[in-house]
C-alpha positions as CSV (number, residue, x, y, z in Angstrom):
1,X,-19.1,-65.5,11.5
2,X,-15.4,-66.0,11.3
3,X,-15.7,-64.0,7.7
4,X,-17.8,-61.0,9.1
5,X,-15.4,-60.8,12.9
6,X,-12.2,-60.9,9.7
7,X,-14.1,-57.7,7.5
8,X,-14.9,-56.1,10.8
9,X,-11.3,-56.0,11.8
10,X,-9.8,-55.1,8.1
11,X,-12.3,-52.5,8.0
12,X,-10.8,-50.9,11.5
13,X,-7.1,-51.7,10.8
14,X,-8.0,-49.6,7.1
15,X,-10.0,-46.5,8.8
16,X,-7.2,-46.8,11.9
17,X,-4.0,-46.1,8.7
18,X,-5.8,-42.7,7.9
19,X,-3.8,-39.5,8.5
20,X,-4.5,-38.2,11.3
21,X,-3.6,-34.7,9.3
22,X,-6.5,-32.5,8.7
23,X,-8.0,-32.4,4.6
24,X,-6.8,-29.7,3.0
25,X,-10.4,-27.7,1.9
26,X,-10.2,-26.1,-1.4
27,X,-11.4,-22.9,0.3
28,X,-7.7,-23.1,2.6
29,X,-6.1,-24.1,-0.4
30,X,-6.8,-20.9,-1.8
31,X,-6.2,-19.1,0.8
32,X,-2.6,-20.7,1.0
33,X,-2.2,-19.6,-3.0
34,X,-3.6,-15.8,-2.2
35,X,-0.6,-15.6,1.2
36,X,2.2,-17.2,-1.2
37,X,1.3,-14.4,-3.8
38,X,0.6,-11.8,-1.2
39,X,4.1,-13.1,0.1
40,X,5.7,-12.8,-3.5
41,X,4.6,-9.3,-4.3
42,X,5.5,-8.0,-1.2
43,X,9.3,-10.0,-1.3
44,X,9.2,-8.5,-4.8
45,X,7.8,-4.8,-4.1
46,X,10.4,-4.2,-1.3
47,X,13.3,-3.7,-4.4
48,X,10.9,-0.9,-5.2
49,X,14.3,1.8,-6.0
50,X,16.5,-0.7,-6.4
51,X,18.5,0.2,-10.0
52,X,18.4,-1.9,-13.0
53,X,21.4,-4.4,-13.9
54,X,21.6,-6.4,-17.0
55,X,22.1,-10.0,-15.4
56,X,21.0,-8.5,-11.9
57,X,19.5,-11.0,-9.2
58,X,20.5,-9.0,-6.0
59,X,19.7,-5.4,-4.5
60,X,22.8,-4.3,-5.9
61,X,20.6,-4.4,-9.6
62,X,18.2,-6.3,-11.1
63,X,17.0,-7.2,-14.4
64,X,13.3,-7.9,-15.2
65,X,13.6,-12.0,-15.4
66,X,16.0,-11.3,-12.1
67,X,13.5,-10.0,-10.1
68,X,10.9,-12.5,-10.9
69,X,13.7,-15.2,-10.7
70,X,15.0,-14.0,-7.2
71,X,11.6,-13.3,-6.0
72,X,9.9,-16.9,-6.3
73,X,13.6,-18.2,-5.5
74,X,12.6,-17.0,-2.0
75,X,9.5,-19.4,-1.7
76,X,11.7,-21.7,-3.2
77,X,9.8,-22.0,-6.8
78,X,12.6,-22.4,-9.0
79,X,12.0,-20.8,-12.4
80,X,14.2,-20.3,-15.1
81,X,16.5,-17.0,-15.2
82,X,15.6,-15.7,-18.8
83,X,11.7,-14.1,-19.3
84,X,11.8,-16.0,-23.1
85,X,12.2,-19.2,-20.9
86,X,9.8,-18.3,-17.8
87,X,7.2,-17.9,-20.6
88,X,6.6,-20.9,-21.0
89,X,6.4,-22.5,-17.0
90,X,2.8,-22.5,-15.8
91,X,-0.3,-21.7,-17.6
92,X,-1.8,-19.3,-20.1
93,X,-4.8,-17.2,-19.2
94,X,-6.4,-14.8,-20.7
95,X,-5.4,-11.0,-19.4
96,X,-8.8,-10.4,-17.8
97,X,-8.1,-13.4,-15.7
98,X,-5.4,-12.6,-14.1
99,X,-4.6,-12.2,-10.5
100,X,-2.1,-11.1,-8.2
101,X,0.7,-13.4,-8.1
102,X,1.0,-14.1,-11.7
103,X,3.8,-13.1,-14.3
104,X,3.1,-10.6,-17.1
105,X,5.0,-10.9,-20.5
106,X,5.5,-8.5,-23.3
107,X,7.5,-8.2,-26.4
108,X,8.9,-4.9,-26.2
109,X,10.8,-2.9,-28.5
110,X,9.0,-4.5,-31.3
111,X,11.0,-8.1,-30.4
112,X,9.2,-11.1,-32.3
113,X,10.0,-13.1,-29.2
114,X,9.0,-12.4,-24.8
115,X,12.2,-10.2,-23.4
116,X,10.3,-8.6,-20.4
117,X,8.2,-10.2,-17.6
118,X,6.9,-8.0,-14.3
119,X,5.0,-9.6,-11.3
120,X,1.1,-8.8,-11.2
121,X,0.4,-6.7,-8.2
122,X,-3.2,-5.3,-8.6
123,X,-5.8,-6.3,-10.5
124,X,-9.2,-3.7,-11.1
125,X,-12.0,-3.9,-14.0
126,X,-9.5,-2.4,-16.3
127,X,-6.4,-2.6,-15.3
128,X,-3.1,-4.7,-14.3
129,X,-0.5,-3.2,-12.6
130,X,2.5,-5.4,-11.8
131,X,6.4,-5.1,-10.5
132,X,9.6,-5.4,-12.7
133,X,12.9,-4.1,-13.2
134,X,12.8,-1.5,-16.1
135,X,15.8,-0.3,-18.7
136,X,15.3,3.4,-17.2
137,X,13.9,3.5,-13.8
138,X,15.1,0.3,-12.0
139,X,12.3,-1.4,-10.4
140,X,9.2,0.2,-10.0
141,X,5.5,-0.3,-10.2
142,X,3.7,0.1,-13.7
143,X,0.5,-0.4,-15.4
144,X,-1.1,-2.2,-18.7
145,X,-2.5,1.3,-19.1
146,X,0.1,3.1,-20.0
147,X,0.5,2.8,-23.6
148,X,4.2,1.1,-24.1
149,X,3.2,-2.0,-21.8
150,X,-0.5,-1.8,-23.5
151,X,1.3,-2.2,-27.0
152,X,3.8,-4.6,-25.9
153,X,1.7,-6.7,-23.9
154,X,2.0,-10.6,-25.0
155,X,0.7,-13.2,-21.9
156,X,-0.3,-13.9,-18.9
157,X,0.9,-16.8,-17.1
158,X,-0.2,-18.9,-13.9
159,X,2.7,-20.0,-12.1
160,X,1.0,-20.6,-8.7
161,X,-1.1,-23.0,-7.9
């Protein structure tokens, strides 16, 4: 008797010790990932204009790993500064995976290694279009349809979770 009155009691003080925090679903969990990215792109698109600045991270000018640097620096997701280095944080998926939120690479200018990254900001059956700072135009919207970023294109990665 005294054994089963001891398990009883262990098996209340045990169940008493949860959290009394709700479980996180996996449905809210990614709804929390799809507002952080939602969050991101828009932190990111509002530098829309904004001119380009080798070394930028502020609205003064912006480079390409800049934006994507300063952008996730505002969720504070730290990342490294260069796009050869942010390459290689998170996962790679394949391009007809991807989602708003994640980065896009390329090796442009017929580099052999990653020197441009952009922010995915839309994703249809046939295209990506994502955020970055550009050489030319500052920062500005473009899309894995227009043939230099088609050509250039390199990865994909999942920063988020």
């Amino acid at each position: 008797m005294k054994r089963i009155l001891l398990f009883l009691l262990l098996a209340i003080a045990f169940t008493s010790c949860k959290s009394t925090s709700s479980v996180v679903t996996k449905n809210e969990f990614k709804k929390e990932s799809k507002n952080l990215a939602n969050h991101l792109v828009e932190k990111a698109t509002d530098n829309i204009g904004v001119r380009y600045k080798a070394g930028g991270t502020t609205k003064s000018g912006f480079d390409c790993s800049g934006l994507v640097y300063t952008t996730f620096e505002s969720e504070s997701i730290n990342l490294p500064r260069s796009s050869y280095e942010q390459a290689k944080i998170g996962k790679v998926i394949p391009l007809n995976d991807a989602k708003k939120g994640d980065l896009i690479f390329f090796k442009t200018n017929k580099s052999r290694q990653i020197n441009h990254v952009g922010l995915i900001t839309e994703v249809n059956s046939d295209e990506v279009k994502f955020v970055h700072s550009s050489t030319s135009k500052g920062v500005i919207i473009s899309s894995t349809k227009e043939p230099y970023y088609k050509n250039s294109f390199e990865q994909v990665n999942r920063v988020l979770p």
